[in-house]
N, C-alpha and C positions, 0 to 999 in steps of 0.2 A: 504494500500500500504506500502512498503517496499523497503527501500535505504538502501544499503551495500555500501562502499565504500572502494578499494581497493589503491592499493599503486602504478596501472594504471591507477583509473578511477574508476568504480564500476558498476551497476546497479538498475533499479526499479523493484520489483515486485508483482506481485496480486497474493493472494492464498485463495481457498475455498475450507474448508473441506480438509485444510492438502496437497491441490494438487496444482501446479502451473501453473494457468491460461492464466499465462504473463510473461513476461520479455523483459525488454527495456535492453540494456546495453551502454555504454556510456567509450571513454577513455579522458584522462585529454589533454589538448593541451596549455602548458604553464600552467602561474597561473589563468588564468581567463576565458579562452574557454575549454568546454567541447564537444565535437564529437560523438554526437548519430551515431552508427555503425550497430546495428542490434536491431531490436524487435522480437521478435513470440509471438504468440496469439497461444493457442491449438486451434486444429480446432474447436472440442465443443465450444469454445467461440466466435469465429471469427464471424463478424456482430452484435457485442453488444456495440461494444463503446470504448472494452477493451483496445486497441491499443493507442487510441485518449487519453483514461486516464491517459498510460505510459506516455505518452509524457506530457500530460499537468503537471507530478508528477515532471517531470525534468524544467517545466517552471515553477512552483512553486520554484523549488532549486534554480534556477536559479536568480531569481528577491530576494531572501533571502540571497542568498551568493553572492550576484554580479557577480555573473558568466553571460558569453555569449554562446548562442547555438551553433553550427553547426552539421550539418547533412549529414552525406555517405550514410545510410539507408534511400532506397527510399520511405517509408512509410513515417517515421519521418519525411522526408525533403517537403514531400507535404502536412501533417496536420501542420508546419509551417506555410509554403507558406498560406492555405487555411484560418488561424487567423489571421487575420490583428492583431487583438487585442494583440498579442504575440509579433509580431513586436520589441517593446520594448529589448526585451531578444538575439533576434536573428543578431548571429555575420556577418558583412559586410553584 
């Protein structure tokens, strides 16, 4: 996986074989919440996990940088909800 980070925000992404399987992206919201905004998954990959990975890749950043989560993209915002265990990271 793979975090760019931009001078908005930035994003996660999976690549195989050169080609991009995924991508989470995410904008900054203050100094300490970040806003997961959109994911895609290629179709090719979609029902493997990939999606659930981005995300967990930003709950990893998250609990490393002290950052807190939130969620507009409806994916993102219910494999939150669905980890208790993540809880921790995710804002209000």
């Amino acid at each position: 996986m793979k975090h760019v980070e931009n001078e908005r925000g930035g994003y996660f992404t999976i690549e195989k074989d050169g080609y991009e399987e995924g991508r989470m992206s995410y904008v900054n919201a203050g100094d300490k919440v970040i806003i997961i905004d959109h994911t895609y998954v290629s179709p090719e990959s979609q029902g493997g996990g990939l999606g659930t990975e981005l995300v967990k890749g930003a709950v990893d950043y998250a609990r490393e940088s002290g950052h807190k989560l939130m969620a507009t993209c409806p994916f993102a915002r219910a494999v939150l909800i669905k980890h208790s265990d993540w809880q921790d990271v995710v804002a209000g």
